[in-house]
C-alpha positions in Angstrom: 35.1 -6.2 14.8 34.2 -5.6 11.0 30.5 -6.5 12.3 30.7 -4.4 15.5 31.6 -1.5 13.1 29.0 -2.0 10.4 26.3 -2.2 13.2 28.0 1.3 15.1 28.2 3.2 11.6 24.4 2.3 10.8 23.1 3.1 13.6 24.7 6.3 14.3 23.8 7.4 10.6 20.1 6.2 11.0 19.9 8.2 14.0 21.6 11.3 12.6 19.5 11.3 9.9 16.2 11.2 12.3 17.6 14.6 13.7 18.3 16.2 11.0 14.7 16.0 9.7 13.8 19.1 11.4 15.6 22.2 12.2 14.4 22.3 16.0 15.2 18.7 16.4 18.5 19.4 18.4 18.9 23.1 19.8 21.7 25.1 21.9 20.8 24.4 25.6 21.3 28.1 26.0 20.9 30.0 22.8 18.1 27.8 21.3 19.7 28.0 18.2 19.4 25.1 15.6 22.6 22.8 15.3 24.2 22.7 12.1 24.7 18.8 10.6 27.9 18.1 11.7 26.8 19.2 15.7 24.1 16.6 15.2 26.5 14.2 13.9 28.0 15.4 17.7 24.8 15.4 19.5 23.7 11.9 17.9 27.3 10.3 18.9 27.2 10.6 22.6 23.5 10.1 23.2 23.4 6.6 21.6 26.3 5.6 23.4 26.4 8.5 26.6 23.7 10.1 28.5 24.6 13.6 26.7 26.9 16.0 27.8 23.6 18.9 28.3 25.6 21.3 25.8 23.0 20.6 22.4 19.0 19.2 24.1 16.1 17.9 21.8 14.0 21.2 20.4 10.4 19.6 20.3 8.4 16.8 21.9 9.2 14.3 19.6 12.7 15.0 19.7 12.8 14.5 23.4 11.0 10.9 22.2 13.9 9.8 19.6 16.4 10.6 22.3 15.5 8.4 24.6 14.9 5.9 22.0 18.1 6.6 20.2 20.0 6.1 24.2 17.9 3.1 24.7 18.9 1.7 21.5 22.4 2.2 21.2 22.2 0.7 25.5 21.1 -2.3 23.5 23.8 -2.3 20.7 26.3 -2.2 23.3 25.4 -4.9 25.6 24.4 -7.3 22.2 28.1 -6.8 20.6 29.6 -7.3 24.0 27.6 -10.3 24.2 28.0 -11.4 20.6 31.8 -11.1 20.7 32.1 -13.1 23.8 29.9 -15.5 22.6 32.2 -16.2 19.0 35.9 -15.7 21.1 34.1 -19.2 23.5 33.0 -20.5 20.4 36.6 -19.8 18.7 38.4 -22.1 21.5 36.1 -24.3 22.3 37.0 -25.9 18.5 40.6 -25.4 18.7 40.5 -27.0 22.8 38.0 -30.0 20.5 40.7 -30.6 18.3 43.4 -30.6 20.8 41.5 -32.6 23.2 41.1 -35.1 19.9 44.9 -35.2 18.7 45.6 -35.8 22.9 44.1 -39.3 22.0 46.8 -39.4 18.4 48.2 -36.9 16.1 46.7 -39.2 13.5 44.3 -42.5 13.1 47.6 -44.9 13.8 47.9 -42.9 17.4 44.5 -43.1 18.1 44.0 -46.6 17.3 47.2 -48.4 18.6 46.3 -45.8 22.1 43.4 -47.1 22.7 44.7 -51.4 21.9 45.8 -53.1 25.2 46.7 -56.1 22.9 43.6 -58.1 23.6 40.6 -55.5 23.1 40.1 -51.8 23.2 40.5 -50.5 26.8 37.4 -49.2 28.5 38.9 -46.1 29.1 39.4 -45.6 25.5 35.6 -46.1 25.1 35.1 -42.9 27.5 37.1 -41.2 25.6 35.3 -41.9 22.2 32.0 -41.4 23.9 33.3 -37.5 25.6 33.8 -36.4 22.2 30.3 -36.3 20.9 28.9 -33.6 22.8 31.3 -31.4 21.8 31.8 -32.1 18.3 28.0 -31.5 18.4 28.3 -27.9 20.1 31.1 -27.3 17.3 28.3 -27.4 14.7 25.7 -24.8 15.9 28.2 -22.5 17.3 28.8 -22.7 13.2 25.7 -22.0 13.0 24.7 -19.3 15.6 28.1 -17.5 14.5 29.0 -18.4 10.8 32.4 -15.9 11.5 33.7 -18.6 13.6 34.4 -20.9 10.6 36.8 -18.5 9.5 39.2 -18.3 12.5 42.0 -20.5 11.1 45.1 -22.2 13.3 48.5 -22.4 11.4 49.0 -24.9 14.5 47.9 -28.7 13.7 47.1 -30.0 17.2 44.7 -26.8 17.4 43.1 -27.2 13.7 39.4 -28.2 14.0 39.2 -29.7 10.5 43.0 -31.8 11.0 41.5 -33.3 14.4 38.3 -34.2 12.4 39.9 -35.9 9.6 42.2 -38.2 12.0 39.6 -39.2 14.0 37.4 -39.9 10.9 40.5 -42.2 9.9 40.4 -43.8 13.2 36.5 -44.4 13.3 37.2 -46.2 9.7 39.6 -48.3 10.7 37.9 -49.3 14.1 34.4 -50.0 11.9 35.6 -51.2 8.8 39.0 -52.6 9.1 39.1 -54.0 12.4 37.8 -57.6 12.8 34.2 -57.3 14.4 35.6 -59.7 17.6 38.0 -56.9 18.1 36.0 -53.9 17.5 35.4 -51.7 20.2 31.7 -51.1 21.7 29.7 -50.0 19.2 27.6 -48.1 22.2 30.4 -45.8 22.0 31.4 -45.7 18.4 28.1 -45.1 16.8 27.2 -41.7 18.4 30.5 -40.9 18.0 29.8 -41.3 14.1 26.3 -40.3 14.2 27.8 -36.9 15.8 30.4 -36.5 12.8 27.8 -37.1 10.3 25.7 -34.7 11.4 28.7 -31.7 12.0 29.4 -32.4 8.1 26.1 -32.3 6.9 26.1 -29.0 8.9 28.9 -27.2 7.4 28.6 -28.7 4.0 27.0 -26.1 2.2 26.9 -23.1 4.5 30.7 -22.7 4.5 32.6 -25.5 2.2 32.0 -28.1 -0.9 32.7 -31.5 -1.3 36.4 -32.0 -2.4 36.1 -33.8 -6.1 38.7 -36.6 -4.8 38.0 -38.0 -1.2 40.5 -38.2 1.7 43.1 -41.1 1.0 41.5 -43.9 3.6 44.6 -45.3 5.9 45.7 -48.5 5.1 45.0 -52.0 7.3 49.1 -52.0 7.8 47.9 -49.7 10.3 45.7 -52.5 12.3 48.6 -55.1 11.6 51.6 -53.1 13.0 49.4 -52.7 16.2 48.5 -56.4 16.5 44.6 -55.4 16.1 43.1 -58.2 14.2 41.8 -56.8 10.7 39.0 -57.8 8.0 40.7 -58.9 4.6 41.4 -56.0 2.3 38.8 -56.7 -0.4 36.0 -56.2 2.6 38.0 -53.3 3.8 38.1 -51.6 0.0 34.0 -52.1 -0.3 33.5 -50.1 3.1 36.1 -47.2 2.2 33.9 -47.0 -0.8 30.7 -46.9 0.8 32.2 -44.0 2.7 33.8 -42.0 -0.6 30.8 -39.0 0.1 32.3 -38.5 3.3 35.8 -38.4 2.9 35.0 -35.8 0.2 33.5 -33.7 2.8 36.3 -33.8 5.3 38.5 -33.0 2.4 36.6 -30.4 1.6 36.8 -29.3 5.3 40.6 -29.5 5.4 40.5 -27.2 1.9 38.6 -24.7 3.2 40.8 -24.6 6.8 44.1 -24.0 4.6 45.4 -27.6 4.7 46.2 -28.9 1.5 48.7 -31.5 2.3 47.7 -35.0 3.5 46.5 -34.9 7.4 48.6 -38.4 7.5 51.6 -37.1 6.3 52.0 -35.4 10.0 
């Protein structure tokens, strides 16, 4: 709204000042007489945004030129800001229905993981469902883009926090690729776009709206794999990968710092 106003005042001023650069730039449809500043103020207001009322008319030829370029104009404001605040209120729940469509799979990487373990392997359904989240994720990062002022839109809900679903499912991806023994690893067909994706969202926002934390995101521990019966690696191996992926976690805790959450994602 703050943007729709900035673009109505300037205009509106811009054009006001165009008529007021001459004293028979706007006239009395019946008297002739000159307006006075504030009946331009008038007679710019309503043809920007109306066709005129008829009462005040351009005084000169190139008058009758800035009017219809003033209506055209302010046609054109109006259509682009109903457009543009359509276009941020789709991009607005399309990242709070990403991260809800995410914490439908686990509230956190335990959920996620143990969902998804049929006690043999990872289910192929669970596969899908990896593999439906990287088109969106993706879309989540140029609508960033395209419309920085949806990174601010914040939800004091966790299942509908962007930067929460991120983190658990950042968690999960860890554990399946680092903890998990590779025989029980799920298809990496699935996984690696899937990471590729999250990569690419954080390199996106790092920078244009957040920092790297100076501490990364605590990494779950491989008691999570063990309580689900999920084979795991041997915690020395697991250690060396969480620290191959320190830069990482530091951007998702920056992520969850600049989204209002403080606290530890796995604490909920």
């Amino acid at each position: 709204m703050a943007t729709f106003l900035s673009w109505t005042v300037l205009l509106w001023t811009g054009w006001w000042l165009v008529f007021t650069a001459e004293d028979s730039a706007v006239v009395a449809s019946r008297t002739a007489e000159p307006a006075d500043a504030w009946t331009r103020v008038y007679y710019t207001g309503y043809t920007v945004f109306t066709l005129g009322t008829g009462d005040y008319v351009p005084g000169s030829p190139w008058a009758q030129g800035a009017t219809t370029v003033a209506t055209l104009s302010g046609l054109f404001l109006v259509t682009l800001s109903i457009t543009y605040l359509v276009q941020v209120v789709e991009a607005v729940v399309h990242k709070r229905v990403l991260a809800e469509q995410i914490h439908a799979l686990g509230r956190d990487a335990a959920r996620i993981v143990a969902g998804g373990w049929t006690g043999t392997a990872f289910s192929s359904m669970f596969n899908q469902h990896l593999v439906s989240l990287t088109a969106p994720l993706l879309r989540m990062g140029e609508q960033h883009l395209a419309y920085p002022v949806v990174h601010y839109f914040h939800s004091a809900s966790r299942s509908k926090a962007p930067s929460r679903a991120i983190a658990a499912l950042d968690d999960a991806l860890l554990l399946l690729h680092a903890g998990a023994a590779p025989s029980a690893r799920p298809d990496p067909s699935a996984t690696g776009p899937l990471l590729a994706a999250l990569d690419q969202v954080l390199d996106t926002l790092r920078g244009q709206f957040f920092t790297r934390a100076e501490r990364e995101l605590p990494a779950p521990p491989l008691s999570v794999l063990h309580r689900a019966g999920i084979p795991a690696v041997e915690e020395e191996k697991y250690a060396e990968r969480v620290r191959e992926h320190a830069g990482r976690r530091r951007t998702i805790q920056g992520f969850l710092h600049s989204d209002g959450w403080r606290d530890d994602p796995a604490a909920s």
